[in-house]
C-alpha positions in Angstrom: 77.9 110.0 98.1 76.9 106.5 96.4 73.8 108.4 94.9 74.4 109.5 91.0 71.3 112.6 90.3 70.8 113.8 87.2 68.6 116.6 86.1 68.0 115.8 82.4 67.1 112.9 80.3 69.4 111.4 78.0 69.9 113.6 75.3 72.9 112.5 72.7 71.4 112.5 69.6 71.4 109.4 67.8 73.3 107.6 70.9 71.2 108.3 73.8 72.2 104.9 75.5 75.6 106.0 76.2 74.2 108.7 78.1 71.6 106.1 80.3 72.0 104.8 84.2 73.0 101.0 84.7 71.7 98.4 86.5 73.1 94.8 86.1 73.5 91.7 87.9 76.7 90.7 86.3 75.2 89.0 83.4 71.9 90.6 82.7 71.9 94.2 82.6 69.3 97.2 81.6 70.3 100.9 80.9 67.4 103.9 81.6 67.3 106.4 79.5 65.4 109.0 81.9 62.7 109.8 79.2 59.0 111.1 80.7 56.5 109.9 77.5 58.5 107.3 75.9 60.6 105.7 78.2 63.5 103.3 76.7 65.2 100.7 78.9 67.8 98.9 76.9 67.8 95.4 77.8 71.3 93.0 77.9 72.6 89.9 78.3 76.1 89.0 78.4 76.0 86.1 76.6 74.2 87.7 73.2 77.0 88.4 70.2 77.0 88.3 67.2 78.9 89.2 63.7 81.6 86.2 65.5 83.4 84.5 62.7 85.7 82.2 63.9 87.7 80.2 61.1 90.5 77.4 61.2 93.5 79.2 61.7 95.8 78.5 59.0 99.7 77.5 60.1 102.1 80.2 58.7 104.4 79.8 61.6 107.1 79.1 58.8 107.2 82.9 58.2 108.5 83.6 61.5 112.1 83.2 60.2 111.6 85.4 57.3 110.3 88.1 59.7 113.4 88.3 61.9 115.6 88.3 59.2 113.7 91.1 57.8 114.0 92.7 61.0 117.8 92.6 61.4 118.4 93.5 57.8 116.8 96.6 58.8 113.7 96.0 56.5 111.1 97.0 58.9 108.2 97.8 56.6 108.5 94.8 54.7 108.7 92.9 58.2 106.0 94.6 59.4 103.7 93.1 57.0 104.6 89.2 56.3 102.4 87.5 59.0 99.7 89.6 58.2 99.6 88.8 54.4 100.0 85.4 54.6 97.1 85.1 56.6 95.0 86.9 53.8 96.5 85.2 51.5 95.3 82.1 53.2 91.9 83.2 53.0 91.8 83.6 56.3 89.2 86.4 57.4 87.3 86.0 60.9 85.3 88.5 62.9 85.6 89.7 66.3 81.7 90.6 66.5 80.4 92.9 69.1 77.3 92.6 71.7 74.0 92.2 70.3 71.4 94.5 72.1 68.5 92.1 73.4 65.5 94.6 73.5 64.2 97.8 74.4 61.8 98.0 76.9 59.1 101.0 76.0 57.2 102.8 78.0 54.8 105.2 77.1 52.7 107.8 79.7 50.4 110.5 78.5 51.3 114.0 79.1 48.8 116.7 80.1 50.3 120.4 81.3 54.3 119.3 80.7 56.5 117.9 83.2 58.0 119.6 86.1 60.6 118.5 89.0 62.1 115.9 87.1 65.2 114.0 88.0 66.6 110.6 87.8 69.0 109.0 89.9 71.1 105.6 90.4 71.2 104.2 94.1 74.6 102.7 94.2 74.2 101.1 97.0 71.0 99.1 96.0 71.4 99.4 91.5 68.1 100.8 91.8 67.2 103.5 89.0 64.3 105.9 89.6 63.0 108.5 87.3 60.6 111.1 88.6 58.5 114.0 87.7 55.6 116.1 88.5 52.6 116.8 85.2 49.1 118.6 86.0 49.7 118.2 89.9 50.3 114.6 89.5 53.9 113.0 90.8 55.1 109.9 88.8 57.7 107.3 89.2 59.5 104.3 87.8 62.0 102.5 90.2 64.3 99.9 88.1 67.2 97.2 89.5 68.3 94.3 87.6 67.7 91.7 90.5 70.6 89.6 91.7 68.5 87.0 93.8 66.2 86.4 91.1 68.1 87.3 87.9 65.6 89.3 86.3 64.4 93.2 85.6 62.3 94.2 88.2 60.2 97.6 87.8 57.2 99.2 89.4 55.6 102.4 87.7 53.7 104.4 90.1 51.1 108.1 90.0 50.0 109.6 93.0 46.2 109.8 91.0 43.5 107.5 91.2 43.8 106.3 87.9 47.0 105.3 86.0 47.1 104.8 82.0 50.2 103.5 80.2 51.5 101.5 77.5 54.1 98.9 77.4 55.8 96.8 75.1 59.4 95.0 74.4 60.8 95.5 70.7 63.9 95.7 68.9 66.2 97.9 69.6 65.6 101.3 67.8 68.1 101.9 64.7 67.0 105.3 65.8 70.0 105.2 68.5 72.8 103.6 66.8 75.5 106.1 66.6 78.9 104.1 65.2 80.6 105.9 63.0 79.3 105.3 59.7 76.0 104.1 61.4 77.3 100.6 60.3 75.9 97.7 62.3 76.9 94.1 60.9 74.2 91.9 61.4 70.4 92.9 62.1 68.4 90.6 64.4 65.3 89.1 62.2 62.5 87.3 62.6 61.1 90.0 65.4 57.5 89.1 67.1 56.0 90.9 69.9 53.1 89.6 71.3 50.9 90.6 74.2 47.7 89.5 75.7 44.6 90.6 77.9 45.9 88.8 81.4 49.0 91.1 81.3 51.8 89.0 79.4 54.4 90.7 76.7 56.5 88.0 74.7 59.0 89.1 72.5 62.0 87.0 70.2 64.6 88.0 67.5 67.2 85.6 65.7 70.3 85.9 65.6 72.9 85.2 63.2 73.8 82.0 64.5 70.2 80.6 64.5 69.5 80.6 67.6 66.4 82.8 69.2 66.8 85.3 72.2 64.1 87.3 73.9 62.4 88.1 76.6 59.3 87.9 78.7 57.3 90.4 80.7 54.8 90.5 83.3 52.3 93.4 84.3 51.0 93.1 87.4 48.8 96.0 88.6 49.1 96.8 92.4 47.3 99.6 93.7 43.5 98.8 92.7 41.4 101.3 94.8 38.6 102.5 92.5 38.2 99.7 89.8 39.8 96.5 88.6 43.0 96.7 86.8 42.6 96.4 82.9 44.3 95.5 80.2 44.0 95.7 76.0 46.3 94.8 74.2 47.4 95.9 70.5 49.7 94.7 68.0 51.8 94.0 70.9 51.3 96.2 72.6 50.1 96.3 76.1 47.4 99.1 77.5 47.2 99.5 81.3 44.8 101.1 83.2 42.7 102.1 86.1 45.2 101.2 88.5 47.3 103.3 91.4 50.7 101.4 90.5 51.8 98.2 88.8 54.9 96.3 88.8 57.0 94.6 85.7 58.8 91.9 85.9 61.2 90.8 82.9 63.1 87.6 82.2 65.8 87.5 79.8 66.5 84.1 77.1 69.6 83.5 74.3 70.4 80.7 72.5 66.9 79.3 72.8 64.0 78.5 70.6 61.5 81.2 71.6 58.2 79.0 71.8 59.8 76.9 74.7 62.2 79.6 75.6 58.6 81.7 76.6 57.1 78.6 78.5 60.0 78.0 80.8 59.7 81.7 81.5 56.3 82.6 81.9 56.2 79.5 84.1 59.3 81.0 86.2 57.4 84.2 86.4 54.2 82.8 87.4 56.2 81.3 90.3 57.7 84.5 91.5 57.1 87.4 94.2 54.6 90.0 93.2 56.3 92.3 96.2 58.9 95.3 94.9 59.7 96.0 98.1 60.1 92.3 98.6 62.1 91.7 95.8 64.4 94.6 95.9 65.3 93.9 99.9 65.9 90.2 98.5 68.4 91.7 95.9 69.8 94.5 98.1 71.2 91.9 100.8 73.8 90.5 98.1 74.2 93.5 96.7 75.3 95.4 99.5 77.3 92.5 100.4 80.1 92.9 98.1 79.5 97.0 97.4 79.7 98.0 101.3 82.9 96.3 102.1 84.8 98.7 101.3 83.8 102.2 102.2 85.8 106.0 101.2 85.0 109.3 102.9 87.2 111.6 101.4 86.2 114.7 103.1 83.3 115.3 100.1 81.0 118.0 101.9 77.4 116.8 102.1 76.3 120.3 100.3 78.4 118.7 97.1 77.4 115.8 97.6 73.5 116.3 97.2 74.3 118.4 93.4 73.5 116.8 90.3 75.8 114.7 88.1 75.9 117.8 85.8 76.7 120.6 88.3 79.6 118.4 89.5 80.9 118.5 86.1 80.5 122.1 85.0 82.7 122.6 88.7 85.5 120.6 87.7 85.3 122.2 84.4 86.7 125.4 86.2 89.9 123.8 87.1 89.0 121.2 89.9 87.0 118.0 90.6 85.5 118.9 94.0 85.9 115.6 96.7 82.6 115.2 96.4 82.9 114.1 92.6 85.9 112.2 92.9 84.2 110.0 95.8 81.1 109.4 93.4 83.6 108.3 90.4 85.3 106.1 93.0 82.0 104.5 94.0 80.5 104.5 89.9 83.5 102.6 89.2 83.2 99.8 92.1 79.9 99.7 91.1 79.9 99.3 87.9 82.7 96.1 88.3 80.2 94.3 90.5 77.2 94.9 88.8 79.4 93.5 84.8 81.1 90.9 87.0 80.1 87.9 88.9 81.3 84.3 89.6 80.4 82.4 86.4 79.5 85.2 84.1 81.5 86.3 81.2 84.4 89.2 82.1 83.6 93.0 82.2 84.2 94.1 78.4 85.1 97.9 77.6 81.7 98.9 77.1 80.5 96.9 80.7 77.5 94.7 80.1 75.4 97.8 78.4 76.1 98.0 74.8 73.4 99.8 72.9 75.6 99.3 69.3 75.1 96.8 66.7 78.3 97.6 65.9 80.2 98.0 69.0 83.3 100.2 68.9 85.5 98.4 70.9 83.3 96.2 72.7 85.7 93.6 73.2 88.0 92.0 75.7 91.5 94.0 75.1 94.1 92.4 76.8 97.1 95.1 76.0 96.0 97.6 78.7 92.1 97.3 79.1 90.6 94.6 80.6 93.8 94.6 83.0 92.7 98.0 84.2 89.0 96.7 85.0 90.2 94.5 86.7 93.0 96.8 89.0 90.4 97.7 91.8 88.7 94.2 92.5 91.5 92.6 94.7 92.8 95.9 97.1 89.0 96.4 96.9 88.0 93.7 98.4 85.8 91.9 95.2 88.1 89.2 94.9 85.1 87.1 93.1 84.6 89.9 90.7 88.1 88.6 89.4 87.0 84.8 88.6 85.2 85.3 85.3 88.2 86.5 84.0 89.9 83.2 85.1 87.0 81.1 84.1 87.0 82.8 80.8 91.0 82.5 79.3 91.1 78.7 80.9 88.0 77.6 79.0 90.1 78.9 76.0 93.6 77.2 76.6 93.6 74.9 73.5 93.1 77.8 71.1 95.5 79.5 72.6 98.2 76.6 72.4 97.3 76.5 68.7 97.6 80.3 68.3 101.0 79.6 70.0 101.7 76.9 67.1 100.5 77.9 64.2 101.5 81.3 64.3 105.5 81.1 65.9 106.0 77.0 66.1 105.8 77.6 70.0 104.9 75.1 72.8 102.2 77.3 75.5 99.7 79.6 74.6 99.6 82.6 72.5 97.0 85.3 74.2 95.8 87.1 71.3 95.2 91.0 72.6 91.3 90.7 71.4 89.2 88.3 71.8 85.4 87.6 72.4 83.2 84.8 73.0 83.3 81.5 72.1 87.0 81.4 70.5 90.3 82.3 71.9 91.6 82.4 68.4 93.2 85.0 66.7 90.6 87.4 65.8 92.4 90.7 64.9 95.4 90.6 62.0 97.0 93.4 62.0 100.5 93.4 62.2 100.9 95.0 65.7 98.4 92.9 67.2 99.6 89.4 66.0 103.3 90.8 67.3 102.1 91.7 70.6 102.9 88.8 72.8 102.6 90.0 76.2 99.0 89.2 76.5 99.0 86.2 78.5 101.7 87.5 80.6 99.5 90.2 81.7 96.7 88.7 82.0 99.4 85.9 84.5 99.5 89.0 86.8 95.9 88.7 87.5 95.9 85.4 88.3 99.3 85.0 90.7 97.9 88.4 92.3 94.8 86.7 93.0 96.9 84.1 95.2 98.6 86.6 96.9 95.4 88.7 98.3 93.7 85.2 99.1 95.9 82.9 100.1 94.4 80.6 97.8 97.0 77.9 97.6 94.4 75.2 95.4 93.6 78.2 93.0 97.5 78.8 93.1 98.0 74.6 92.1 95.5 74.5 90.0 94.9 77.3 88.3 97.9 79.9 87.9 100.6 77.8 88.0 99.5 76.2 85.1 97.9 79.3 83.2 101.6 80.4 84.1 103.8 77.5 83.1 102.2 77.4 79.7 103.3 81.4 79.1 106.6 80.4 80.5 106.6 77.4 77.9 106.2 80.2 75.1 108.6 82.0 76.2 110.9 79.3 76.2 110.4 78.7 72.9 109.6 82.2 71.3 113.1 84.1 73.0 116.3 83.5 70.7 119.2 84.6 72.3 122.1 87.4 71.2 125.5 87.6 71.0 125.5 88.5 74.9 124.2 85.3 76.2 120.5 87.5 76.9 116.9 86.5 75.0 116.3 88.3 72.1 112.1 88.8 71.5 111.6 89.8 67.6 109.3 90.6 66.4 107.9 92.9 69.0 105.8 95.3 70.0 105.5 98.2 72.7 101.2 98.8 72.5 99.9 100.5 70.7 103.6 103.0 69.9 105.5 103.4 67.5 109.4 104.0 67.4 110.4 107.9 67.5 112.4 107.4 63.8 108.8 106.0 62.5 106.9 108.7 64.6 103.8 110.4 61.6 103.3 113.8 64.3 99.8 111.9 65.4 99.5 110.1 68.9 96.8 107.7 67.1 98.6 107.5 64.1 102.2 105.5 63.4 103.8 104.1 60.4 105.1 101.0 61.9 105.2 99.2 64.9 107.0 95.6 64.4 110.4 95.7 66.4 112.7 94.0 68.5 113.2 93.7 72.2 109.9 95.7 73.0 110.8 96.6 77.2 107.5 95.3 78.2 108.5 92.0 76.8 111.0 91.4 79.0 109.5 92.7 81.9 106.3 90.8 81.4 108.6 87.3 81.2 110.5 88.4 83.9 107.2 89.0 86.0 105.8 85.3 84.7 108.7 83.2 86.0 109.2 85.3 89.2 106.0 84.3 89.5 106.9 80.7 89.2 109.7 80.5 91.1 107.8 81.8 93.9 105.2 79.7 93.9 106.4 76.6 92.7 108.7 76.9 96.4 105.2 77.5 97.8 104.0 74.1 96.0 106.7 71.4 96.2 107.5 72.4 92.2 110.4 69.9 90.7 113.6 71.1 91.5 114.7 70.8 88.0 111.5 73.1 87.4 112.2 75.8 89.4 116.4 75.6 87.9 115.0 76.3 84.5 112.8 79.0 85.8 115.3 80.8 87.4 118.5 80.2 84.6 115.5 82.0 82.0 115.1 85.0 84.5 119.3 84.9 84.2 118.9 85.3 80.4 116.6 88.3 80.8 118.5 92.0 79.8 119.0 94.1 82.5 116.6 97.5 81.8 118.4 100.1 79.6 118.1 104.0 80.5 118.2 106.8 77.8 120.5 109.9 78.0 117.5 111.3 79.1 117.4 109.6 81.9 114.5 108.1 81.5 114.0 104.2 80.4 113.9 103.0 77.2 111.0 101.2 75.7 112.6 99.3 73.4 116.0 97.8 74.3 117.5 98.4 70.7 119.4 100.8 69.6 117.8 101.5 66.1 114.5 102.1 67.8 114.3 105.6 69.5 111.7 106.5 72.3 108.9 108.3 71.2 107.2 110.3 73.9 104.2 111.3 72.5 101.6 108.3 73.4 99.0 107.5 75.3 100.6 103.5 76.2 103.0 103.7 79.3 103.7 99.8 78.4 107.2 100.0 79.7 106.1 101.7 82.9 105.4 98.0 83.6 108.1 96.9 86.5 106.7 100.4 87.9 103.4 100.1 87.2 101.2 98.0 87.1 104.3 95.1 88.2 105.9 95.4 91.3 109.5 95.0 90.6 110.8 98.2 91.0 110.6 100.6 93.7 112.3 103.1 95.9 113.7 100.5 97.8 114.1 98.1 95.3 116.4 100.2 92.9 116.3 103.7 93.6 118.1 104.2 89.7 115.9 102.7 88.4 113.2 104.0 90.4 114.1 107.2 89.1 114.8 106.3 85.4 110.9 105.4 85.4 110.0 108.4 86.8 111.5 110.3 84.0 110.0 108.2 81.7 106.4 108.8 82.8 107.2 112.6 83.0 108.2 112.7 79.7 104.7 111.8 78.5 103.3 114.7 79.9 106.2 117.1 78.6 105.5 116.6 75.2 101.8 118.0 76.2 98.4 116.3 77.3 96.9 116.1 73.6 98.4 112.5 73.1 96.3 110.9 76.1 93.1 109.2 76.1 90.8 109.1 79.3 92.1 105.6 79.9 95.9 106.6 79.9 95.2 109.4 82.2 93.6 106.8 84.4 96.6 104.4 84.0 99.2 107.5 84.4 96.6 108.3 87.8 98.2 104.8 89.1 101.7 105.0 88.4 101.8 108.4 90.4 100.3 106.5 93.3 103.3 104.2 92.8 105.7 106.9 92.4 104.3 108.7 95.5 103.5 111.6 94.0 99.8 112.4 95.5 99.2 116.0 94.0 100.0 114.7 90.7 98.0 111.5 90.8 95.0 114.0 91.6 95.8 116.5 88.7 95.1 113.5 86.4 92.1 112.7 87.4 91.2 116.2 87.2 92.2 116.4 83.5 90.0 112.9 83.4 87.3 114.9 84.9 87.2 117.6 82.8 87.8 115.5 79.1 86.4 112.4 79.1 83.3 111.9 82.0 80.2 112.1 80.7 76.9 113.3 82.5 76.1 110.1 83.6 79.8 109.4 85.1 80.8 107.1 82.5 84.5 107.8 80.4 84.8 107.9 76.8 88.1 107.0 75.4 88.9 110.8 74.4 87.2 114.0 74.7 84.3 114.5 71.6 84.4 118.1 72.1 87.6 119.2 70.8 89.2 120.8 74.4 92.4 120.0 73.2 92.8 117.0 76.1 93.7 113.7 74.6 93.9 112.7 71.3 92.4 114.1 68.6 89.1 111.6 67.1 86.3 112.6 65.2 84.3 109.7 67.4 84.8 109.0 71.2 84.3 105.5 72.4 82.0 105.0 75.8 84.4 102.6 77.4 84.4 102.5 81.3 88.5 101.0 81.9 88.9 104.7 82.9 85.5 104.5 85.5 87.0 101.4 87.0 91.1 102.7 87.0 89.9 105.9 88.7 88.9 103.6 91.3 91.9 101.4 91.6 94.1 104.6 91.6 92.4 105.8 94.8 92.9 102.8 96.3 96.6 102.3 95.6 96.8 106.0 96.7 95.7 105.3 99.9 98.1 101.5 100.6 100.6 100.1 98.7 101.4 96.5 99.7 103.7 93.5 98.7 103.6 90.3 100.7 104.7 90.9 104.1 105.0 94.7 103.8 102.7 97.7 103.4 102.8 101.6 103.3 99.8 103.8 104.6 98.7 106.6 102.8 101.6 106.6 100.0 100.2 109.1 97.6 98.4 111.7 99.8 97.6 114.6 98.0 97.1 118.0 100.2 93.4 118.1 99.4 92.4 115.2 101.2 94.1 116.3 104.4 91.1 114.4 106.5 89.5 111.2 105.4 88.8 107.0 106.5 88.4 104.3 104.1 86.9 101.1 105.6 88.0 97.2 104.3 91.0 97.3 102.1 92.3 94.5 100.9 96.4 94.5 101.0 98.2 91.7 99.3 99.7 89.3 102.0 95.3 88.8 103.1 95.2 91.6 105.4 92.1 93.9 105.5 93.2 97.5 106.4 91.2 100.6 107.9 92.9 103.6 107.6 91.3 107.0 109.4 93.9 110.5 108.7 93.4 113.9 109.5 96.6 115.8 108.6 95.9 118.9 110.7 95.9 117.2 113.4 98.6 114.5 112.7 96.5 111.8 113.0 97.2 108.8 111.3 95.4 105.7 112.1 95.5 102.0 110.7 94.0 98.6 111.7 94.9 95.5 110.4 93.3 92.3 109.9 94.9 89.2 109.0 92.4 86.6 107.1 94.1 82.7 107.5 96.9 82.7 108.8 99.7 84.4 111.2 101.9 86.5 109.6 104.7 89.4 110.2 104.8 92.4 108.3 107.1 95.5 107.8 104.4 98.4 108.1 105.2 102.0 106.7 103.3 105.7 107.9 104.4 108.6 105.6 107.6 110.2 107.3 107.7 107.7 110.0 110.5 104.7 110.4 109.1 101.4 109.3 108.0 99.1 112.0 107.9 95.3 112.5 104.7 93.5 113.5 102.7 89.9 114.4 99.4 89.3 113.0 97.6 86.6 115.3 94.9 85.2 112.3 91.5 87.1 113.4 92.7 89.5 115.6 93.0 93.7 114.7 95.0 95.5 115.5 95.5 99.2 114.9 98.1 101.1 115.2 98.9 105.0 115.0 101.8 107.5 113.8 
């Protein structure tokens, strides 16, 4: 099941990275392309970006007034376009920049009659890669994991001959495999030098646009000498190997550096290290395993599917069907992929992980509007709660450029979360007109952090951290709302991402005419969210009284959710602005999915009015999604308890936008008329890692102090366990099912503290229980 096999190298033309198997330790990272002569392995570090032009943001928050009036005189276009302009006209122009890919590693083996049995696999359990093949009666390998323990690229080439020739060498890398459209890349990394020598050493540097020098250094280190002493020649950096059974590689990464001392520090680190691969990997596969086998999912995947390739898997689905078997490996890819992009005190999981290949990313960013919210869904229920801090580490290293977003765009107290960013600067980057009115971002982002106290327990993280992160969007808010004739906030200009009004609607799910309006749904329901939030946990805190009053008279000010005649809820609470169905955002899903206001107990109206809503996307046809919204629209059937259907989305998923190594692409390349139409599809993986959310929040659905089992069952799993939950409230849950034979079994774990719960099995009354701290207890139908 956690074992990814592939029976081909990658193969996409001018883009074979894409197509590669991951390793990473959260900030290093190194992609294998599979190949038997020239063997790429595209090297990464998190920290390496470049084409980032970050400029004093010019005050234009004086245009604010002109853009509401604009908006209430019904002048939308012009509206639309004031902020934006005055920017340019300010001369303001900075660059969101994209990853900057560190090096290729090359390998280069002679072939004699032609390769047979090949295959390469990922280990997803250990983040080993092997490649393997058979040439003149000769069996070959290369095992690969980006270490954890020892933050570095470990690999060990190996022949079953006697002898053993093969070149290495790190270089640039290759313009050969840039695929953006328009093969544009922004800024080219110069000043390359590769150098190797006799005793086994490869040194290799670049500059980037800031100045600074990255690069790498590798060690060859024969180990398998049986006939005759290892030897070495090298060539224009180039590094010949021979005479020897096997050899290992070890490779240590360097940014921001000089390169001359840069290579000293790491040769002398490497000179220092373990020689062992077994060693090494055992060292690495300890933590890893840590943090990937807490949580374990048996489906009911047969073991027969389960030992086909990558590829066979995906021409099955393509017949109507994921089979188990593949939707267990997607569930495992994507908890994979999250730890091995995310650890405490690296950067957050962008869209394109930790393994760009581009030197123009597309969308290589951090999108807060959707994206790096649904990266981030499956680390808390999945137990990876420290997967989650980057992201916190990240936006509060970046709180005074948000406050002066906050200012100098809308003359607001708080913090303004622009919805893309990228290292160093939190300030706005992107100036388009929907983007700069988008003002949920921080909001959003809020979720991640209150939810963090509430599977933890946390109460110093709560203090310290998200009631101030929170506090300083409720301070925006404060400022930003006006209020109507009604007495209730008024938020103009808005925006619902990425849509567009149904009376602006162009006939294209990508395309729109405008998207500036006023009183976008998710607006409200994001504030509403943020000083809930607040309330609750400044009681938790001791908050000032005259604190928490505020709080809750803003929440007063907040309009009640309006429903069409449709029945289904509107996305924007004004009546000039029609819904318009076909689009790929569900934003006003948001008190359904992913908030947790509204429920079938909560407001069963409501409840309903949001079911319609999210059926309505799917009336209008499938050609307007993207592989992420069919993995967003996977989670709000979970919430809306409709198993069968959450497993027909991923099946669509399955069959448009998974790629032969398991990762998603924003829409299908191929033209199958699922998703929207693009003459390029993105590799992003916010759809690998919200498949895997949505099977967990299939499985348990939990608020503090209450918790359903099994709420979106679909018929095909009918038998199934999954170990180590995490449920909000820190409780771990184990559930074990088999339908047939009405078997439904749960045990529960409270981490900290005592607790009582209200605890829900599908068609069963709900029932009350005690959690001694420490002490399971399981329970059946």
């Amino acid at each position: 099941m956690n074992t990814l096999l592939l029976k081909y190298p990658a193969s996409w033309w001018k883009g074979q990275w894409r197509e590669a198997l991951p390793s990473g330790n959260g900030t290093i990272a190194a992609a294998v392309y599979g190949a038997v002569q020239d063997e790429t392995i595209l090297l990464t570090h998190e920290k390496l970006w470049h084409g980032v032009v970050t400029e004093q943001l010019p005050d234009i928050s004086d245009r604010l007034d002109k853009v509401r009036n604009l908006l209430d005189e019904k002048a939308f276009f012009e509206a639309d376009r004031v902020m934006a302009d005055a920017l340019k006209e300010s001369g303001y122009a900075p660059q969101i920049g994209t990853p900057l890919p560190l090096a290729d590693l090359k390998v280069r083996t002679p072939v004699n009659s032609g390769f047979q049995n090949y295959r390469r696999d990922l280990n997803m359990e250990t983040g080993e890669v092997s490649v393997s093949w058979k040439d003149a009666g000769t069996d070959y390998s290369r095992r690969l994991f980006v270490s954890r323990t020892d933050n570095m690229v470990v690999m060990e080439i190996c022949s079953s001959a006697s002898v053993m020739d093969f070149q290495i060498t790190l270089e640039r890398h290759t313009f050969r495999d840039i695929s953006s459209p328009n093969d544009t890349f922004r800024h080219v990394p110069l000043n390359i030098t590769t150098e190797a020598d006799a005793a086994g050493w490869i040194r290799y540097a670049g500059r980037n646009d800031d100045g600074t020098d990255f690069g790498a250094v590798a060690r060859v280190i024969p180990t398998s000498q049986e006939n005759s002493p290892a030897g070495f020649k090298a060539v224009e950096g180039r590094l010949h190997v021979n005479s020897s059974r096997s050899a290992l590689v070890l490779v240590k990464l360097f940014v921001r550096g000089e390169r001359e001392a840069a290579w000293a520090s790491l040769k002398q680190e490497l000179h220092e290290q373990d020689v062992d691969y077994e060693t090494l990997l055992a060292r690495h596969t300890e933590e890893h395993r840590t943090l990937f086998d807490r949580l374990t999912l048996d489906l009911g995947g047969s073991e027969a599917d389960h030992q086909l390739s990558n590829e066979e898997l995906l021409l099955d689905a393509y017949q109507g069907t994921a089979s188990t078997a593949l939707v267990e490996k997607m569930w495992a890819f994507g908890r994979y992929l999250l730890i091995s992009s995310s650890r405490p005190g690296s950067l957050p999981c962008p869209l394109m992980g930790k393994w760009c290949g581009e030197y123009h990313g597309f969308w290589a960013f951090h999108m807060a509007n959707e994206n790096l919210q649904m990266i981030y869904w499956q680390a808390l229920s999945g137990n990876l709660t420290e997967t989650a801090l980057p992201v916190f580490d990240y936006f509060d290293k970046k709180l005074g450029d948000f406050r002066e977003n906050a200012r100098k765009l809308f003359g607001c107290r708080g913090i303004y979360v622009p919805c893309v960013t990228t290292p160093p600067s939190g300030l706005l980057k992107d100036i388009q007109p929907h983007t700069i009115h988008w003002t949920g971002a921080a909001a959003w982002v809020g979720q991640l952090y209150f939810d963090y106290f509430r599977y933890t327990g946390d109460l110093d993280f709560l203090r310290e951290r998200a009631m101030p992160f929170l506090r300083e969007t409720a301070s925006f808010y404060d400022d930003f709302f006006t209020l109507d004739e009604e007495g209730f906030f008024k938020s103009s200009p808005s925006n619902s991402p990425e849509n567009t009004p149904g009376n602006f609607y162009e006939g294209s799910g990508m395309g729109s005419r405008m998207e500036t309006t006023i009183n976008a749904t998710m607006d409200f329901a994001l504030a509403k969210e943020v000083l809930t939030h607040l309330v609750e946990g400044g009681k938790l805190i001791g908050s000032d009284q005259d604190e928490l009053k505020k709080w809750e008279e803003m929440i007063q000010k907040i309009p009640p959710y309006q429903v069409n005649d449709d029945g289904a809820v509107m996305e924007w609470m004004h009546p000039y602005f029609p819904d318009n169905y076909h689009h790929r955002h569900q934003s006003h899903i948001y008190p359904l999915f992913p908030g947790l206001e509204v429920n079938s107990r909560s407001d069963l109206r409501l409840f309903e009015a949001f079911k319609t809503a999210i059926q309505k996307r799917l009336e209008i046809g499938i050609s307007e999604q993207t592989g992420w919204s069919l993995a967003h629209m996977t989670n709000v059937y979970a919430r809306l308890k409709e198993g069968d259907q959450a497993l027909e989305c991923l099946n669509l998923l399955a069959r448009s936008c998974v790629m032969n190594n398991l990762y998603t692409t924003h829409n299908d390349w191929r033209s199958m008329g699922i998703g929207v139409e693009m003459e390029w599809a993105p590799y992003q993986i916010d759809a690998n890692m919200g498949w895997t959310a949505a099977i967990q929040e299939m499985l348990l659905f939990s608020l503090p102090g209450r918790m359903e089992i099994l709420p979106a069952l679909p018929k095909a799993w009918s038998k199934g366990s999954i170990k180590g939950l995490l449920a909000r409230g820190g409780i771990e849950v184990s559930i074990r099912w088999d339908i047939d034979e009405d078997l439904i079994e749960a045990e529960l774990l409270s981490l900290g503290k005592d607790q009582e719960i209200e605890l829900g099995f599908p068609e069963s009354p709900s029932r009350f229980l005690h959690l001694e701290n420490g002490v399971k207890q399981v329970l059946r139908r």
